[in-house]
N, C-alpha and C positions, 0 to 999 in steps of 0.2 A: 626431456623438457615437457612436464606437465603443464596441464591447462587447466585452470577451472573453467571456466568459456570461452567460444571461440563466438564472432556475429558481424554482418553485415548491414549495413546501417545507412539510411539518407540525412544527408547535412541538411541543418537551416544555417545561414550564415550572417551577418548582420553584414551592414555598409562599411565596417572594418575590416569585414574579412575572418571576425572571427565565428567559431561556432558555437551556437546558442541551445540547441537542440539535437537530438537526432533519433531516428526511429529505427529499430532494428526488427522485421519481419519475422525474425526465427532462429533467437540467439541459442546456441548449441554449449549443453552443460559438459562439459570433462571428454571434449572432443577426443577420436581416437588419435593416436600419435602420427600414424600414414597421413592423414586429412591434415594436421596439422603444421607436418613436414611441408607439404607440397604448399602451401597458403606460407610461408614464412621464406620458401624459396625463391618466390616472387617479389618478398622486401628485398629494399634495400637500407630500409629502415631499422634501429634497432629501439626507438620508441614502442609506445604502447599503444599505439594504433596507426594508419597508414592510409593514404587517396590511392583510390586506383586511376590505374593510368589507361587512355583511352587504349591502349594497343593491349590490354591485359585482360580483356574483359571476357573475353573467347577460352581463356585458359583460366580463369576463374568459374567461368559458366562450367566446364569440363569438371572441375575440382569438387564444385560445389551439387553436381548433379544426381544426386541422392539426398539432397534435400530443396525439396519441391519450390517452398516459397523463397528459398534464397535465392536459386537458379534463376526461378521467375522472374524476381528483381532485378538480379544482372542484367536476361536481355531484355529487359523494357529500359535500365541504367544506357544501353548503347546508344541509343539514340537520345538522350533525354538529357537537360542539360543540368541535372542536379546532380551534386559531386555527392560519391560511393565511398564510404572506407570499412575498413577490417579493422577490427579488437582484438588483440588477444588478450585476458584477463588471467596471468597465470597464477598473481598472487592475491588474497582477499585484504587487501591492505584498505588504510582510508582513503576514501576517493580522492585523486588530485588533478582530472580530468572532466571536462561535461560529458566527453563521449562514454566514459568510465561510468559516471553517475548515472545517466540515462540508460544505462548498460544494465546496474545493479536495480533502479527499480523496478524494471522491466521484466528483467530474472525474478523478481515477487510476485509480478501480478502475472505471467506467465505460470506460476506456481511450480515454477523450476524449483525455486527454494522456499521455504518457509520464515515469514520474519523473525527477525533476528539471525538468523542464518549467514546473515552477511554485515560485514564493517562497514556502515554507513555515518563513522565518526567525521564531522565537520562537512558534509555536506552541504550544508546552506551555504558555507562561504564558499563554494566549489559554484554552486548554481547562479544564473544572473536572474534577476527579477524580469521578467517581459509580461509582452502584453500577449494573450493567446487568445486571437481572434476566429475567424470565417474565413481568413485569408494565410491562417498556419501562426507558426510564433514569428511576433514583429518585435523589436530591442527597440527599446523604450526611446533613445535616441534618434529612430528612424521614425518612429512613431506618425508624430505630426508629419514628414514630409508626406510621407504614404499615403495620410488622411486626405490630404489637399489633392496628391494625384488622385486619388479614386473618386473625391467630390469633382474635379475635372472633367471627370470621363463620367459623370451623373451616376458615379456610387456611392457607397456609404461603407466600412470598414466596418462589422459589430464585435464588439470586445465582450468578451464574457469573463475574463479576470485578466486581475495584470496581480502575478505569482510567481515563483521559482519552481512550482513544482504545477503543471498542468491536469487535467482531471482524467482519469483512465484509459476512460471508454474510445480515448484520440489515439490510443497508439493497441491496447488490447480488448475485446471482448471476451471477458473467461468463459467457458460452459456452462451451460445446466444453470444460469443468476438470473434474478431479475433486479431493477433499478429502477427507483422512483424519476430521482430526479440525480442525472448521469453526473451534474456538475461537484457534488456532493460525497465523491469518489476521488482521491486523491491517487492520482500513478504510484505504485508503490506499495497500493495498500492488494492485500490478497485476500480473498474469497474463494470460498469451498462452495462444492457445488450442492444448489438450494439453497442457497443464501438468498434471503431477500430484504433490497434494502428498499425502504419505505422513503416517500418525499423528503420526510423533514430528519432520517438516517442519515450520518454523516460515516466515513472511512478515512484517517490520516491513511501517509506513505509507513510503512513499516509495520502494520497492524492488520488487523482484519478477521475473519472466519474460520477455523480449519473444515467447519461442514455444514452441516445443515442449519442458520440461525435468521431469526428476524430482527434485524432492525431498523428499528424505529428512534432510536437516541443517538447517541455521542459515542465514538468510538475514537479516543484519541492516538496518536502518535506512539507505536510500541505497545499497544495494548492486542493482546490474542485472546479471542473467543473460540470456548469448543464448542463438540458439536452437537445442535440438538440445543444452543441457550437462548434465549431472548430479551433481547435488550429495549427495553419497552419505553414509549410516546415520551420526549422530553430526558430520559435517563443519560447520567453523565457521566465518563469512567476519565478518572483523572489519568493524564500521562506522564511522561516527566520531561517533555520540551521545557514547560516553566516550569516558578518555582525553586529549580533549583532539585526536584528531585530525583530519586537515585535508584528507587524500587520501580518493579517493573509489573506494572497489573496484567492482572489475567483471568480468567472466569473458565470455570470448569468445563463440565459438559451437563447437559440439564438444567441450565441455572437460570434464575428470571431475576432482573431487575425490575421492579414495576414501572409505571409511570412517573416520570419527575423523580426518580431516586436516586442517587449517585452512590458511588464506589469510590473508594481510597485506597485497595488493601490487595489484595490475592483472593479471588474468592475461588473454592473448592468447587465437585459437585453435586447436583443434585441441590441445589443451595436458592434462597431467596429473598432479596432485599424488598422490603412492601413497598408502595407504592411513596412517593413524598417523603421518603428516608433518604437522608445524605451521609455516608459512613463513613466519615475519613478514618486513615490508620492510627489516630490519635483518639480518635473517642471515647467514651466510657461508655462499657457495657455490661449490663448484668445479666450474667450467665444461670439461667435457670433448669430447673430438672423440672422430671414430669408431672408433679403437683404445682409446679409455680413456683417455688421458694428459689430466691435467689441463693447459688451454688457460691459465686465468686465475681466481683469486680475485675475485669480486663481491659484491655485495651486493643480496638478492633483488631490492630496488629497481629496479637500473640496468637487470633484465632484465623490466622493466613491459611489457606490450603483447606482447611478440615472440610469435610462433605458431609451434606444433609444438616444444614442451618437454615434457621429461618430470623430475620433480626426485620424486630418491629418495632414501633416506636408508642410506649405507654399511654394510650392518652388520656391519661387521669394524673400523672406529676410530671410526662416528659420524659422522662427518661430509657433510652435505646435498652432493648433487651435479645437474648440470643437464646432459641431452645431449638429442640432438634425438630428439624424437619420431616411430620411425617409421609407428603405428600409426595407424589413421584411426579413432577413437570415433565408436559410432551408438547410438542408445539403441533398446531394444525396440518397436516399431512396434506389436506387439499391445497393448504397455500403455497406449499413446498415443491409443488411438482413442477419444474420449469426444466 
């Protein structure tokens, strides 16, 4: 009985009862089969996850003590009155579970897996919308009583989104990152180390950095950057939540997006969109050689993947052009050292 993960996890629950969230300290990729033996001996469950029971928690702490933070968890769980459960995740199927989805973003931003690595199909209808405050996730139904009890007692509840999907930095801090502004960071998304993401740098769930990049722009949902590119002040890479689309962007290693530029396409690397250029996969482009003379009309599409482009935009009739790149992009090494 293989596992792709095995993890321990703290419930949030709403006033139904049911579960909204949950945090997993130290989920374990392709657990050994002994470890997994012993954790399944103690169901009596044959769902895809399971509460521990107060009288269990001494032979879980045993089971699990080879791994530090999970251990740890256990015995602070004994006395504590937030309910504990176990995952096992043995197939990468679509989430049909919150413990399950909270499971797999976590696996990203832990950088257990790399995005796309995992079936993260219909998720959103898997997740509930809440409100994630100062006081953990609240369900949107309890909302208001809770407000009224905390202005009771002379508090105040601060909301900082009401999402399905909460911002990172509440459940992981990856290594070696830094983070403008933490809200801006979506669970899910993964970051390489030396990444740095600027104030107004955005990260969906499922997307992110494989290494060393700055951003400063838009990095949408499914979108991976390698390492060593920069995604520059205002730049926007489309994803395909909307729309309706079906291709999956990506950007090489080396690569700059200028300021205020956007992406539609696959970009290779070593590669560079100027700055105020918006390239969707549809555009027309003239493809030039090294005197200037246009080679050939394309369509940003056709030049998916190729490395060492530079696509600028005429500014004497308008019209987008593509010639080779002869510059080699390096990002600031001082900004990078975190």
């Amino acid at each position: 009985m293989a596992s792709l993960c095995l993890a321990v996890g703290i419930i949030t629950k709403n006033s139904k009862n049911e579960i909204i969230e949950v945090y997993y300290p130290e989920p374990i990729l392709h657990p050994i089969q002994n470890l997994l033996n012993d954790v399944m001996e103690q169901s009596s469950s044959k769902e895809q996850y399971f509460l521990i029971k107060k009288n269990q928690y001494d032979k879980f702490i045993n089971i699990f003590q080879n791994f530090s933070k999970t251990a740890n968890l256990l015995k602070h769980a004994k006395s504590s009155s937030k309910e504990i459960l176990i995952i096992n995740l043995d197939k990468d199927l679509p989430p049909s579970s919150i413990p399950e989805s909270f499971l797999k973003l976590q696996m990203i931003s832990n950088r257990l897996v790399k995005p796309h690595d995992l079936n993260l199909s219909g998720i959103f209808s898997v997740l509930k919308n809440v409100a994630w405050t100062d006081k953990g996730a609240i369900d949107l139904e309890d909302l208001e009583e809770r407000q009224m009890i905390a202005r009771l007692n002379g508090e105040v509840i601060q909301i900082y989104s009401v999402d399905k999907f909460p911002k990172m930095v509440d459940y992981i801090v990856p290594s070696q990152i830094r983070i403008g502004d933490c809200s801006r960071v979506r669970l899910g998304a993964y970051l390489g180390k030396g990444t740095t993401i600027m104030h107004e740098g955005f990260v969906n769930f499922n997307a992110g950095t494989l290494g060393e990049s700055m951003v400063e722009g838009r990095i949408s949902a499914g979108v991976v950057v390698g390492n060593g590119s920069d995604i520059g002040g205002g730049a926007s890479i489309m994803g395909t939540l909307s729309g309706g689309g079906t291709v999956t962007i990506s950007i090489g290693e080396k690569s700059l997006l200028g300021a205020n530029s956007g992406l539609g396409f696959p970009l290779g690397n070593n590669c560079i969109i100027e700055a105020g250029l918006y390239v969707t996969s549809g555009s027309k482009v003239n493809v030039l050689d090294e005197s200037g003379k246009v080679l050939k009309k394309a369509k940003a599409s056709d030049l998916a993947n190729l490395d060492n482009l530079l696509f600028r935009r005429n500014s004497l009739n308008g019209s987008i052009e593509c010639l080779t790149n002869s510059k080699t992009f390096s990002l600031n090494e001082e900004l990078h050292k975190n």
